[in-house]
PyMOL Python script that loads the backbone (N, CA, C, O; Angstrom):
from pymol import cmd

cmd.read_pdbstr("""\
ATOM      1  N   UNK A   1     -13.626 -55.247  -8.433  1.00  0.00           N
ATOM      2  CA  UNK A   1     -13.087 -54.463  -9.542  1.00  0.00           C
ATOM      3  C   UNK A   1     -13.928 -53.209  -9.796  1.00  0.00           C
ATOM      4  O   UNK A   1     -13.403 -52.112  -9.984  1.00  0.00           O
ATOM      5  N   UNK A   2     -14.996 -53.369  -9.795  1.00  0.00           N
ATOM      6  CA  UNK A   2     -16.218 -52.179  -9.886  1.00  0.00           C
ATOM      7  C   UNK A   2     -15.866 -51.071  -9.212  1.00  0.00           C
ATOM      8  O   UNK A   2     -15.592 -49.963  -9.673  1.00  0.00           O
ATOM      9  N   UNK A   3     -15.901 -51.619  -7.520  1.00  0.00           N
ATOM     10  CA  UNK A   3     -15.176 -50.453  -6.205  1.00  0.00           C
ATOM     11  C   UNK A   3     -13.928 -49.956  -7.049  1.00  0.00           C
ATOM     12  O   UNK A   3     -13.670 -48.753  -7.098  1.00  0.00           O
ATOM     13  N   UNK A   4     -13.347 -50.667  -7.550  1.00  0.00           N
ATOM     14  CA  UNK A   4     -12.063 -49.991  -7.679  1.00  0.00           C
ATOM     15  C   UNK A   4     -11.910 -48.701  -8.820  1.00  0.00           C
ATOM     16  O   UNK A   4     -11.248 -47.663  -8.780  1.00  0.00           O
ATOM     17  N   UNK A   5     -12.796 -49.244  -9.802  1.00  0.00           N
ATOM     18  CA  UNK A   5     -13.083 -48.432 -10.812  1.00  0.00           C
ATOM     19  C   UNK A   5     -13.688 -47.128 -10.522  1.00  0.00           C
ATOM     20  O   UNK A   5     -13.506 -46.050 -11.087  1.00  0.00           O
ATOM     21  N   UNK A   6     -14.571 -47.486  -9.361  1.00  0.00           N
ATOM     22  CA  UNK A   6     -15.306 -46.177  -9.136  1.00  0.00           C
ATOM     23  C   UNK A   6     -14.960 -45.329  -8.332  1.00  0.00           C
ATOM     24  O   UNK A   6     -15.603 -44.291  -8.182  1.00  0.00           O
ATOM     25  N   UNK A   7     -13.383 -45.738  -7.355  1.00  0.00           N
ATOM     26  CA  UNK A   7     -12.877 -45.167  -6.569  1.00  0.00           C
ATOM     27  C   UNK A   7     -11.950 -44.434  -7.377  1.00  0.00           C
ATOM     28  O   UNK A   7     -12.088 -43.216  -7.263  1.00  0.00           O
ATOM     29  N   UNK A   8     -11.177 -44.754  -8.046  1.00  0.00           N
ATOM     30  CA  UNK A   8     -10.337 -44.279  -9.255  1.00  0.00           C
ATOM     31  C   UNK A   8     -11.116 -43.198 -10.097  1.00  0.00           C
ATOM     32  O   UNK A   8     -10.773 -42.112 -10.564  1.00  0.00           O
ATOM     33  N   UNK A   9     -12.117 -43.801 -10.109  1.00  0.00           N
ATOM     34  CA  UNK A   9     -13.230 -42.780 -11.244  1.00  0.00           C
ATOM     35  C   UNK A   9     -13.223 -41.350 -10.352  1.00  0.00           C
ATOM     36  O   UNK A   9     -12.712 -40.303 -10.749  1.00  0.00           O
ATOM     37  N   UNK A  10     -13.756 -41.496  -9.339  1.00  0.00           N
ATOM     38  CA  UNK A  10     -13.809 -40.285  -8.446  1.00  0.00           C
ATOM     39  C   UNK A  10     -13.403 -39.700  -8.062  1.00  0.00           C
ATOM     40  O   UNK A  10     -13.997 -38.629  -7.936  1.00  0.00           O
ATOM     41  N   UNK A  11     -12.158 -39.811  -7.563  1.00  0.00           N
ATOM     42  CA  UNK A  11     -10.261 -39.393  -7.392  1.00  0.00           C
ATOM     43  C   UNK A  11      -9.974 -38.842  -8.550  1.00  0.00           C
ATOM     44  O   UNK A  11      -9.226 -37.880  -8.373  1.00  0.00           O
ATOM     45  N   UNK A  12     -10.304 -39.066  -9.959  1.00  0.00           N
ATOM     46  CA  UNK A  12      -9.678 -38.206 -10.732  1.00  0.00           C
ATOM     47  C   UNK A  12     -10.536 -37.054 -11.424  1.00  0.00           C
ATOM     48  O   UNK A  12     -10.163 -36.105 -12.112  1.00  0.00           O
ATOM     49  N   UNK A  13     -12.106 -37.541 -10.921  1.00  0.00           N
ATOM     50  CA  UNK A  13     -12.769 -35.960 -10.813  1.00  0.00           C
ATOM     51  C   UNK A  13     -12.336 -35.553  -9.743  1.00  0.00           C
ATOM     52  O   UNK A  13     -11.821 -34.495 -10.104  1.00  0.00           O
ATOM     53  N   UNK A  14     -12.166 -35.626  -8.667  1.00  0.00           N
ATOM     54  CA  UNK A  14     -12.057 -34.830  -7.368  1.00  0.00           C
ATOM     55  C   UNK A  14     -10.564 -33.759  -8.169  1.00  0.00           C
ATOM     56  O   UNK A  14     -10.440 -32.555  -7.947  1.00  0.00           O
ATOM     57  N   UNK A  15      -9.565 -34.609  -9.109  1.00  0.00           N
ATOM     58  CA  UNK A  15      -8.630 -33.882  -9.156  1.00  0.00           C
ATOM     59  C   UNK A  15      -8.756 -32.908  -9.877  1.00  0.00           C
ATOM     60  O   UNK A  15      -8.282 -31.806  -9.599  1.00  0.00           O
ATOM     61  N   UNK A  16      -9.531 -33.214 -11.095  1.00  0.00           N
ATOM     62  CA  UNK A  16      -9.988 -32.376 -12.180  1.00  0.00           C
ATOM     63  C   UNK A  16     -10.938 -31.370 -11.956  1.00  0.00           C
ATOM     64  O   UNK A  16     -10.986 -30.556 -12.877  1.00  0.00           O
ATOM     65  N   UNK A  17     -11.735 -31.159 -10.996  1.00  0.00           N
ATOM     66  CA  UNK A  17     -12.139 -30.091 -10.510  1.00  0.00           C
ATOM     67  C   UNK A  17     -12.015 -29.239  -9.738  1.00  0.00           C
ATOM     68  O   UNK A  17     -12.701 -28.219  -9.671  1.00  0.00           O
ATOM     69  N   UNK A  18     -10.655 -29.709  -8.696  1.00  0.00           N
ATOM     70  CA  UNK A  18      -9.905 -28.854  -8.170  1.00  0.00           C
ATOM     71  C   UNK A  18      -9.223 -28.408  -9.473  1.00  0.00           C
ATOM     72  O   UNK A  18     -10.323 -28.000  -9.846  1.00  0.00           O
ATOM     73  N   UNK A  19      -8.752 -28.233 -10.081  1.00  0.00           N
ATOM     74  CA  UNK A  19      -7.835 -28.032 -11.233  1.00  0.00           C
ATOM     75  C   UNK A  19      -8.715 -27.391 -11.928  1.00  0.00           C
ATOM     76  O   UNK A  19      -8.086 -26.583 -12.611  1.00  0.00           O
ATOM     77  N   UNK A  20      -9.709 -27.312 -12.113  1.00  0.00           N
ATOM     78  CA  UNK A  20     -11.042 -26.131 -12.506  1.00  0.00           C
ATOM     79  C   UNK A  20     -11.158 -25.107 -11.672  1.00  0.00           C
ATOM     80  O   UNK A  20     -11.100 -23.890 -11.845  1.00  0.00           O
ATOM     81  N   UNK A  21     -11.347 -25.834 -10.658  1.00  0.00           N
ATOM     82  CA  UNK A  21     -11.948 -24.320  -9.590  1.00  0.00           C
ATOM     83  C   UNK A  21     -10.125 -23.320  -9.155  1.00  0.00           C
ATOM     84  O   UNK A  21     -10.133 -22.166  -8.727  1.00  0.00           O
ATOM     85  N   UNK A  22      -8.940 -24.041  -9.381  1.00  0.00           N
ATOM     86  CA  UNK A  22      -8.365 -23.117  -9.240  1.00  0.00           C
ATOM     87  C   UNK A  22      -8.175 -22.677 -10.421  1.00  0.00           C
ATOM     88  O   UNK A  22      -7.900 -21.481 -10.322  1.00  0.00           O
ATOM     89  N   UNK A  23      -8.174 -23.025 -11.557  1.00  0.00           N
ATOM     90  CA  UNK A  23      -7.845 -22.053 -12.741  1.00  0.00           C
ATOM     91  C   UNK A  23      -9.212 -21.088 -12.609  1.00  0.00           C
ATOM     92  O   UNK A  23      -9.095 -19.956 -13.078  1.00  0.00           O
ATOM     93  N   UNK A  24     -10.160 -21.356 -12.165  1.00  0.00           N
ATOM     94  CA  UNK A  24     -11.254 -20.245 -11.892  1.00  0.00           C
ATOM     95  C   UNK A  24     -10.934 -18.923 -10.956  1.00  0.00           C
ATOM     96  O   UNK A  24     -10.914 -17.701 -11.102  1.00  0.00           O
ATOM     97  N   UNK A  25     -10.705 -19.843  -9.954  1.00  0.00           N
ATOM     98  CA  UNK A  25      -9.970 -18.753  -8.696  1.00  0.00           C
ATOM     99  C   UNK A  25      -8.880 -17.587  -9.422  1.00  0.00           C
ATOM    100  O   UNK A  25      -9.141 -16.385  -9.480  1.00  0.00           O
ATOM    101  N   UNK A  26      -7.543 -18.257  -9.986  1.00  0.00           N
ATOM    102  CA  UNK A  26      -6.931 -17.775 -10.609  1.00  0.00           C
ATOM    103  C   UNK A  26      -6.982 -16.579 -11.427  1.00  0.00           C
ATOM    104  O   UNK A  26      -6.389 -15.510 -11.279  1.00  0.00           O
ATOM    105  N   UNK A  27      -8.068 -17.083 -12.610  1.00  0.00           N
ATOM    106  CA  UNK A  27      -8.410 -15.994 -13.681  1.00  0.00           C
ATOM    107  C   UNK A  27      -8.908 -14.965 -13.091  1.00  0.00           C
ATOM    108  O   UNK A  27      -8.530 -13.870 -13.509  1.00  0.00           O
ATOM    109  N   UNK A  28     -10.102 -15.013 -11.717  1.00  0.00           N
ATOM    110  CA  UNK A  28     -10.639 -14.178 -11.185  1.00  0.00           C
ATOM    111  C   UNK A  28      -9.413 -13.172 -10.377  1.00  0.00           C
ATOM    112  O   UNK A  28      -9.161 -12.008 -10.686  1.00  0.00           O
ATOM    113  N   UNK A  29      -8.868 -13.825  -9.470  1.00  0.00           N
ATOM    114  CA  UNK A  29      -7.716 -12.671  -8.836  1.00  0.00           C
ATOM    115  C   UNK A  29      -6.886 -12.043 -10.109  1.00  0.00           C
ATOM    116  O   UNK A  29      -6.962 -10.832 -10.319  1.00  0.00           O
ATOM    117  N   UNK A  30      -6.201 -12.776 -10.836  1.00  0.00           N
ATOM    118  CA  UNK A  30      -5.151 -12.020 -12.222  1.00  0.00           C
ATOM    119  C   UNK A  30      -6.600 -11.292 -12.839  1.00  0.00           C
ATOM    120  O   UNK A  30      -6.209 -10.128 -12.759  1.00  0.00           O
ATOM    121  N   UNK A  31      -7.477 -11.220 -13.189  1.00  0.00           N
ATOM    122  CA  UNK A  31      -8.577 -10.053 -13.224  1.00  0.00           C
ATOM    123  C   UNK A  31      -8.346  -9.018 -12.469  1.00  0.00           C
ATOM    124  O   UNK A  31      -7.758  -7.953 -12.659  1.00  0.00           O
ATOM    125  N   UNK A  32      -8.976  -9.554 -11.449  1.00  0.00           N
ATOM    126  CA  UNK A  32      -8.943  -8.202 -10.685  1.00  0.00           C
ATOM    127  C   UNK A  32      -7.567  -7.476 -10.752  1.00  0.00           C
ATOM    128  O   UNK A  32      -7.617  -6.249 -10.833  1.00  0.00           O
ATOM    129  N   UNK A  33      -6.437  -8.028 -10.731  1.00  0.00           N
ATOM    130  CA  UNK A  33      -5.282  -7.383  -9.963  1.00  0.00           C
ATOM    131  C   UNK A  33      -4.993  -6.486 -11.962  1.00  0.00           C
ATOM    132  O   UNK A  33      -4.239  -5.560 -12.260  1.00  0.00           O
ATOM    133  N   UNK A  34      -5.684  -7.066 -12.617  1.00  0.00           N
ATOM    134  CA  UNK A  34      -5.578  -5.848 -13.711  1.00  0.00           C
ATOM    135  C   UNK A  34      -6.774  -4.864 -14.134  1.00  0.00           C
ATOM    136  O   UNK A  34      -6.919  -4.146 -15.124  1.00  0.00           O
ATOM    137  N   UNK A  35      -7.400  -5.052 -13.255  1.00  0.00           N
ATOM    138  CA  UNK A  35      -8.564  -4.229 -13.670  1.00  0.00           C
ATOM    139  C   UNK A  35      -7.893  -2.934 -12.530  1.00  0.00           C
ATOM    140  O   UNK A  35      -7.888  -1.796 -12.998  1.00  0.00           O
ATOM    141  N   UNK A  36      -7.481  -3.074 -11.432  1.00  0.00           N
ATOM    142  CA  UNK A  36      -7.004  -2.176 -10.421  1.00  0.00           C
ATOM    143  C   UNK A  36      -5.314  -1.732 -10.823  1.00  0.00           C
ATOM    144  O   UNK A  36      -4.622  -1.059 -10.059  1.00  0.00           O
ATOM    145  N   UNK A  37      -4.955  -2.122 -11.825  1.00  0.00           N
ATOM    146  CA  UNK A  37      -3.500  -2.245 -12.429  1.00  0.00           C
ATOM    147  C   UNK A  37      -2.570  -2.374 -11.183  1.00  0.00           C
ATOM    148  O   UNK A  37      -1.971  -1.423 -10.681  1.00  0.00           O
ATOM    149  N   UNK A  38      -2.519  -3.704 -10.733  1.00  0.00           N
ATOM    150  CA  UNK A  38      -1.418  -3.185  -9.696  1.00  0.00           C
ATOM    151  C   UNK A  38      -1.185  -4.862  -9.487  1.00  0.00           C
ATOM    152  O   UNK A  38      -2.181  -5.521  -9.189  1.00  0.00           O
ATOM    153  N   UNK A  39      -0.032  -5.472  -9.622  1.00  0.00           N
ATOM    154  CA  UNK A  39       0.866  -6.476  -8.719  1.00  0.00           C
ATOM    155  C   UNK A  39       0.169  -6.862  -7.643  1.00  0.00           C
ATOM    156  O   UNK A  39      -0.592  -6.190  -6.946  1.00  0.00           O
ATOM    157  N   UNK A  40       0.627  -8.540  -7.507  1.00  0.00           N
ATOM    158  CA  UNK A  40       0.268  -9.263  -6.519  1.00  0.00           C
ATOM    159  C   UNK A  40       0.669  -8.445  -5.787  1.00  0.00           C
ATOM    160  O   UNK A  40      -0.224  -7.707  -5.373  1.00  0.00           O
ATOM    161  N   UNK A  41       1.969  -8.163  -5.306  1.00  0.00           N
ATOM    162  CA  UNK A  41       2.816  -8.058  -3.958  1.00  0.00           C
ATOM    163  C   UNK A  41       2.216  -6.341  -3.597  1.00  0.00           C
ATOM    164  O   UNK A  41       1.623  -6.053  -2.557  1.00  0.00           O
ATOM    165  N   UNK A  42       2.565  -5.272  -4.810  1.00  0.00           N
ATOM    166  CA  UNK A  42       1.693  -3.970  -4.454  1.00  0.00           C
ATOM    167  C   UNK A  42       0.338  -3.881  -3.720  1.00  0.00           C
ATOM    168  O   UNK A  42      -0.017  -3.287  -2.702  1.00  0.00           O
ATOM    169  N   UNK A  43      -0.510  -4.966  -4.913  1.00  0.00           N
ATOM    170  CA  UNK A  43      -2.156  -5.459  -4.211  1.00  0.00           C
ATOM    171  C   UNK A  43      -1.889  -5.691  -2.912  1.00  0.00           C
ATOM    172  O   UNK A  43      -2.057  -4.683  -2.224  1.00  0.00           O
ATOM    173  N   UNK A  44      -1.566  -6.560  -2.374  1.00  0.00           N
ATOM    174  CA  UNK A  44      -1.326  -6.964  -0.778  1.00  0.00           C
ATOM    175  C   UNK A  44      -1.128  -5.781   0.139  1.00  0.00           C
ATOM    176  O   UNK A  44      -1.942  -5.374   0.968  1.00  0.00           O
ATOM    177  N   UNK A  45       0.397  -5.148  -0.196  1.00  0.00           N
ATOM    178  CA  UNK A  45       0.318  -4.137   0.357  1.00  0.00           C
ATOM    179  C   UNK A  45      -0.165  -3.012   0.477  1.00  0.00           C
ATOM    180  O   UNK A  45      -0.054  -2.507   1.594  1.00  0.00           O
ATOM    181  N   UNK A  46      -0.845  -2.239  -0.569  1.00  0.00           N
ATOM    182  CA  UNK A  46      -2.087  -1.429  -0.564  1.00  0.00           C
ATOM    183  C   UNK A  46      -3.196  -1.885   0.718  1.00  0.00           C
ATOM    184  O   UNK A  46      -3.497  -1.245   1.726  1.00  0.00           O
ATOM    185  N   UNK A  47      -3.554  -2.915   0.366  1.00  0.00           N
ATOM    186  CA  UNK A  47      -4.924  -3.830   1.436  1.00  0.00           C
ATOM    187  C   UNK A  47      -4.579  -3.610   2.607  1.00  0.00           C
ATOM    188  O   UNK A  47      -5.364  -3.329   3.512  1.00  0.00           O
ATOM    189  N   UNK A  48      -2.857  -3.758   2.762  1.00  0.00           N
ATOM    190  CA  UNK A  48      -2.721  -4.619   4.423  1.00  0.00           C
ATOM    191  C   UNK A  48      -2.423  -2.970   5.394  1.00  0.00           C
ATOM    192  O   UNK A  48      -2.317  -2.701   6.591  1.00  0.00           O
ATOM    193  N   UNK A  49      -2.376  -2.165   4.104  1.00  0.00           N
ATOM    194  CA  UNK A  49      -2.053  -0.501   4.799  1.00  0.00           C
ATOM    195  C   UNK A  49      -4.089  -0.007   4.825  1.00  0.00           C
ATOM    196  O   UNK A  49      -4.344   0.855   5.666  1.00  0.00           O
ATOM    197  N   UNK A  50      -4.535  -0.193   4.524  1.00  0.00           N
ATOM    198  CA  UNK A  50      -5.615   0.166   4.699  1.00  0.00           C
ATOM    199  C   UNK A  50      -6.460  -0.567   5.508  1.00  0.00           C
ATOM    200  O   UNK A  50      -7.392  -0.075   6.145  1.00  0.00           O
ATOM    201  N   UNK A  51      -6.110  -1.898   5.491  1.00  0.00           N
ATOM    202  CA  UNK A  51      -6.995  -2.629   6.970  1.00  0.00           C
ATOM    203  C   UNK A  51      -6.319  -2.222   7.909  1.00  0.00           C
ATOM    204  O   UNK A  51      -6.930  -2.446   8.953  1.00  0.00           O
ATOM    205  N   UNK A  52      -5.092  -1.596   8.137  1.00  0.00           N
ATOM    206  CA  UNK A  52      -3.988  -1.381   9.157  1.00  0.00           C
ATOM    207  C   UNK A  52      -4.734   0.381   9.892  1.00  0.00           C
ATOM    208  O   UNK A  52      -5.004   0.658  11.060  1.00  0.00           O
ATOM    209  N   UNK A  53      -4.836   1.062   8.887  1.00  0.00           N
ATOM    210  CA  UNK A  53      -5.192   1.962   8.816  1.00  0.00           C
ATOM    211  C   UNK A  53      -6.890   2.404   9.454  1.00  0.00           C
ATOM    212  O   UNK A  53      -7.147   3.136  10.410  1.00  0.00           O
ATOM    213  N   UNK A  54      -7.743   1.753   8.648  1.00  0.00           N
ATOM    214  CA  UNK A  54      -8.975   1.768   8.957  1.00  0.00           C
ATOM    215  C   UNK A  54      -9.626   1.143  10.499  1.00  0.00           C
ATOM    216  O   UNK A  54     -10.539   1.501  11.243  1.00  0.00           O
ATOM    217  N   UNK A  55      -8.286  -0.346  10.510  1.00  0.00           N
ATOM    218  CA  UNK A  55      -8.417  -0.981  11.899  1.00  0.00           C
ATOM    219  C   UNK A  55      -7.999   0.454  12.953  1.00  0.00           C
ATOM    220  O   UNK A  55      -8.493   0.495  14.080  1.00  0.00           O
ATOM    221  N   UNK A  56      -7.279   1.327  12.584  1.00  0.00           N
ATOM    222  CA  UNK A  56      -6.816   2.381  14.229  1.00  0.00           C
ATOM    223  C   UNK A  56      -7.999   3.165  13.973  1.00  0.00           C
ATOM    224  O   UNK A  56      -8.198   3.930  14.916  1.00  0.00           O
ATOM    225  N   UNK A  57      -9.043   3.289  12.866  1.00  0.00           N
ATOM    226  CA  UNK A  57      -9.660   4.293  13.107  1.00  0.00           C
ATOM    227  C   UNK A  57     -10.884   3.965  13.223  1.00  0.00           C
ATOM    228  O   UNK A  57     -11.804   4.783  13.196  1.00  0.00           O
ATOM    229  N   UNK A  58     -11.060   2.358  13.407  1.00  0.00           N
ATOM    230  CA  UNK A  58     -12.321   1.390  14.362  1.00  0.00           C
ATOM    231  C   UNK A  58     -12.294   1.972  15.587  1.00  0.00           C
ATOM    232  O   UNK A  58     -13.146   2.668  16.138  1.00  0.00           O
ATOM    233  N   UNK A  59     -10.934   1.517  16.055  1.00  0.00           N
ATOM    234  CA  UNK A  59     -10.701   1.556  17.393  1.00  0.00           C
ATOM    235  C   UNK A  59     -10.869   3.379  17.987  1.00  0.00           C
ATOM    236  O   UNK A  59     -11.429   3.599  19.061  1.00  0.00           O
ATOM    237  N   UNK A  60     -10.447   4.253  17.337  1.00  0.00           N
ATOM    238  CA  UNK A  60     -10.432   5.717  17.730  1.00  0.00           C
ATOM    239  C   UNK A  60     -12.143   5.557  17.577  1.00  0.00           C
ATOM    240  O   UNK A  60     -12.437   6.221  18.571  1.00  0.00           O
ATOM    241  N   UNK A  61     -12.927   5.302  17.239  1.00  0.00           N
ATOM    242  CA  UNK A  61     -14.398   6.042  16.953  1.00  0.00           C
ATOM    243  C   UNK A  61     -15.230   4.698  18.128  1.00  0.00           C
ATOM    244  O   UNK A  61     -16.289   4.935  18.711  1.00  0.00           O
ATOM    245  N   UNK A  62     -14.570   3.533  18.242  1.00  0.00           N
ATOM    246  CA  UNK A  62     -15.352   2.954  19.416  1.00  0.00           C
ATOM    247  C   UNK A  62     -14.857   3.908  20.989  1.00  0.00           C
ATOM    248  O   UNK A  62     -15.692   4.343  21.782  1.00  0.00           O
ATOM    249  N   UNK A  63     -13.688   4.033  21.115  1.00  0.00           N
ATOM    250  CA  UNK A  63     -13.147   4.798  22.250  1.00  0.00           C
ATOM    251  C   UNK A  63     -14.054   6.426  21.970  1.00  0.00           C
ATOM    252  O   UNK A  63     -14.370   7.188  22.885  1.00  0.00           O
ATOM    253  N   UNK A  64     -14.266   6.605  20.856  1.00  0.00           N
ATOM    254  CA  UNK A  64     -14.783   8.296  20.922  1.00  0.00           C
ATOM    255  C   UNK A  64     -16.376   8.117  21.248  1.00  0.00           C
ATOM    256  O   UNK A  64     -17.057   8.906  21.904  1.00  0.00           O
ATOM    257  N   UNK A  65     -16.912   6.625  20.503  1.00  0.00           N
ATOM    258  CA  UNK A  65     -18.274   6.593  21.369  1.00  0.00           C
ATOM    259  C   UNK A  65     -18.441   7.080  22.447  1.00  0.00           C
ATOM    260  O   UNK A  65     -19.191   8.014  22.730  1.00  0.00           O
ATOM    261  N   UNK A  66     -17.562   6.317  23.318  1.00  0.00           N
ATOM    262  CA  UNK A  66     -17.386   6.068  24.650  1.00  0.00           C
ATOM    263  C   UNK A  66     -17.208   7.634  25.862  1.00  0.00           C
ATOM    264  O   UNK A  66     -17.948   7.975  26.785  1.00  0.00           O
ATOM    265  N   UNK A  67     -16.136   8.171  25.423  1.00  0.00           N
ATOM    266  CA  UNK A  67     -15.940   9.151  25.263  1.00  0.00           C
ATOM    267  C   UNK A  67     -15.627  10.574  24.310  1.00  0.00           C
ATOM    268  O   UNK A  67     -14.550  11.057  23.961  1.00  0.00           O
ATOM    269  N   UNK A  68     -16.572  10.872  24.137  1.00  0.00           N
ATOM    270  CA  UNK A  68     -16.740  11.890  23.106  1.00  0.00           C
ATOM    271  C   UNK A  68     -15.364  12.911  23.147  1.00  0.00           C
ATOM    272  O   UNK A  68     -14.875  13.542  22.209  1.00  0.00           O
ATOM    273  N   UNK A  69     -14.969  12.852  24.414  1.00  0.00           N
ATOM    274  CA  UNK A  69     -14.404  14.202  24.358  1.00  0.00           C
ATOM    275  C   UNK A  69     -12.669  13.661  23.748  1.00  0.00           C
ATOM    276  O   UNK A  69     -11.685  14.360  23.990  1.00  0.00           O
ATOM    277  N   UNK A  70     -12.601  12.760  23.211  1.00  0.00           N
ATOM    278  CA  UNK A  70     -11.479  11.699  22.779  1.00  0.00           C
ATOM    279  C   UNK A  70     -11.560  11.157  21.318  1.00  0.00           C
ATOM    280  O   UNK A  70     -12.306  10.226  21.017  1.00  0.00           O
ATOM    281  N   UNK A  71     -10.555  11.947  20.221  1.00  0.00           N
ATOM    282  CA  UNK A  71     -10.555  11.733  19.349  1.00  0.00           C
ATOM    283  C   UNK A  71     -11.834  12.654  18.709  1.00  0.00           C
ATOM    284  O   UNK A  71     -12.591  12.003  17.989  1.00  0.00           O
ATOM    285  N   UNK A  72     -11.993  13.345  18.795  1.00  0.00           N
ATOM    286  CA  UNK A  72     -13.514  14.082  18.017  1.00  0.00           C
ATOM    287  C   UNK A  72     -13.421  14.184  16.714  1.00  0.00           C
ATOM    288  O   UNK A  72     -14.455  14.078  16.056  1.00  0.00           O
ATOM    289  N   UNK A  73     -12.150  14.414  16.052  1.00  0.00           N
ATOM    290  CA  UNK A  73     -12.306  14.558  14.435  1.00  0.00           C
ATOM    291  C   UNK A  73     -12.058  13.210  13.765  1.00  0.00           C
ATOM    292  O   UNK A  73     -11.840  13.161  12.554  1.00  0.00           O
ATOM    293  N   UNK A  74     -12.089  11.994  14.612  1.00  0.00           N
ATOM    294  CA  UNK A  74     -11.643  10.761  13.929  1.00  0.00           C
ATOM    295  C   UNK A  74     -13.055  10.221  13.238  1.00  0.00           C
ATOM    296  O   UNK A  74     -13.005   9.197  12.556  1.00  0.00           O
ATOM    297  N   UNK A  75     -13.831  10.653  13.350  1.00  0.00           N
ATOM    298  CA  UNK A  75     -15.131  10.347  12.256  1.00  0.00           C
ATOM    299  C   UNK A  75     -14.453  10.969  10.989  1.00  0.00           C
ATOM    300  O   UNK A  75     -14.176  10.248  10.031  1.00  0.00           O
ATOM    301  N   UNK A  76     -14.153  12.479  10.990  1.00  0.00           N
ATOM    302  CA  UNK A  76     -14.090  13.299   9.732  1.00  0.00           C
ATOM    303  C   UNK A  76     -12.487  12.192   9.076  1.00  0.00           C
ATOM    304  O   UNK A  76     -12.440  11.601   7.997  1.00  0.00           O
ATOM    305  N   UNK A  77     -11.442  12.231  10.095  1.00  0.00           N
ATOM    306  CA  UNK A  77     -10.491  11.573   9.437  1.00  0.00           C
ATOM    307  C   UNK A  77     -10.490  10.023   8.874  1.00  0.00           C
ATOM    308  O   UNK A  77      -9.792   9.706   7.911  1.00  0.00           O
ATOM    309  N   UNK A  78     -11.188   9.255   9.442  1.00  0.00           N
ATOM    310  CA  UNK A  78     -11.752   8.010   8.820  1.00  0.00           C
ATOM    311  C   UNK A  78     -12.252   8.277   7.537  1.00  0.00           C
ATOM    312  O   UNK A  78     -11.722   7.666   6.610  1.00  0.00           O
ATOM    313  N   UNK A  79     -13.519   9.370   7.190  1.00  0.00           N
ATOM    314  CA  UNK A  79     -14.071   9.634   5.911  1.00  0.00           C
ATOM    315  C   UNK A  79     -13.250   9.555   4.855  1.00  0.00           C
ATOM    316  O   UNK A  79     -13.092   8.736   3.950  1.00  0.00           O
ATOM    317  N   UNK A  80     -12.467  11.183   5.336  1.00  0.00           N
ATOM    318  CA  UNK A  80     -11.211  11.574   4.207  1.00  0.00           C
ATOM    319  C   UNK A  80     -10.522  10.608   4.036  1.00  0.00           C
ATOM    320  O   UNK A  80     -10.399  10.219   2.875  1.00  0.00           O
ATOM    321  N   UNK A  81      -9.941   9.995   4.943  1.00  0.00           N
ATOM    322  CA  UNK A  81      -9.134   8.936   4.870  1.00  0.00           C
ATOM    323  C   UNK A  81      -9.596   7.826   3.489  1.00  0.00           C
ATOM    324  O   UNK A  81      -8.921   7.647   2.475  1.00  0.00           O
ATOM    325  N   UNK A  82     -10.701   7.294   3.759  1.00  0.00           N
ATOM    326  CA  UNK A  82     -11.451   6.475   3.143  1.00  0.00           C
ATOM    327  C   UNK A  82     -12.083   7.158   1.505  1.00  0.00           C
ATOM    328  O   UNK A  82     -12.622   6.461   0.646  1.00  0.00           O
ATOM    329  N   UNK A  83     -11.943   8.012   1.444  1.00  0.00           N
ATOM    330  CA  UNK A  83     -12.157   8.925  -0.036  1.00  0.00           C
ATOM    331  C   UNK A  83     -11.066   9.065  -0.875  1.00  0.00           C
ATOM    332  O   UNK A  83     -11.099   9.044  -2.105  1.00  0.00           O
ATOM    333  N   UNK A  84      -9.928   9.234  -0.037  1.00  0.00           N
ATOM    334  CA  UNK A  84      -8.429   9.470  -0.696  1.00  0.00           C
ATOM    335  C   UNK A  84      -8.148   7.920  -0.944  1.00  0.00           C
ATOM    336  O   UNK A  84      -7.189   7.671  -1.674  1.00  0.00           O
ATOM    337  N   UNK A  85      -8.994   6.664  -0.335  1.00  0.00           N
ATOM    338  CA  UNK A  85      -8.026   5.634  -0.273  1.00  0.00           C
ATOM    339  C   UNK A  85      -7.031   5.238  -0.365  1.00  0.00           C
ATOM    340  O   UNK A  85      -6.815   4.050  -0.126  1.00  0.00           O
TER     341      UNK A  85
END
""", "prot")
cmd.dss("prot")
cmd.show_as("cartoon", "prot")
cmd.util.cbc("prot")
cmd.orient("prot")
């Protein structure tokens, strides 16, 4: 009976603190997404255009390492890019 109690006991912290840590999680993203005033679905897409974005201009400045004479202003356009966000 003890085991059982204490298995029960523990199962319903395990539940109750998931149920903490996401109302934590929670408050923290609905924060942020009003401190930046902008929607789940806007938020996302803002992000997924700028990792989209920033990812081609990884790739242009590893290839311009490589060859300099390829892509030369993609340093300056990454910057601007990244200032205007």
């Amino acid at each position: 009976m003890r085991l059982l109690t204490k298995i029960i006991t523990s199962s319903v912290m395990a539940v109750l603190m998931d149920n903490i840590n996401t109302r934590i999680l929670m408050e923290r993203v609905m924060g942020h997404l009003q401190d930046v005033n902008m929607t789940y679905l806007s938020h996302m897409k803002r992000a997924f255009s700028l990792s989209f974005r920033y990812g081609l201009s990884t790739l242009e400045l590893i290839i311009h390492g490589f060859i300099p004479s390829l892509f030369i202003d993609a340093g300056k356009k990454a910057a601007d890019s990244y200032e205007r966000g």
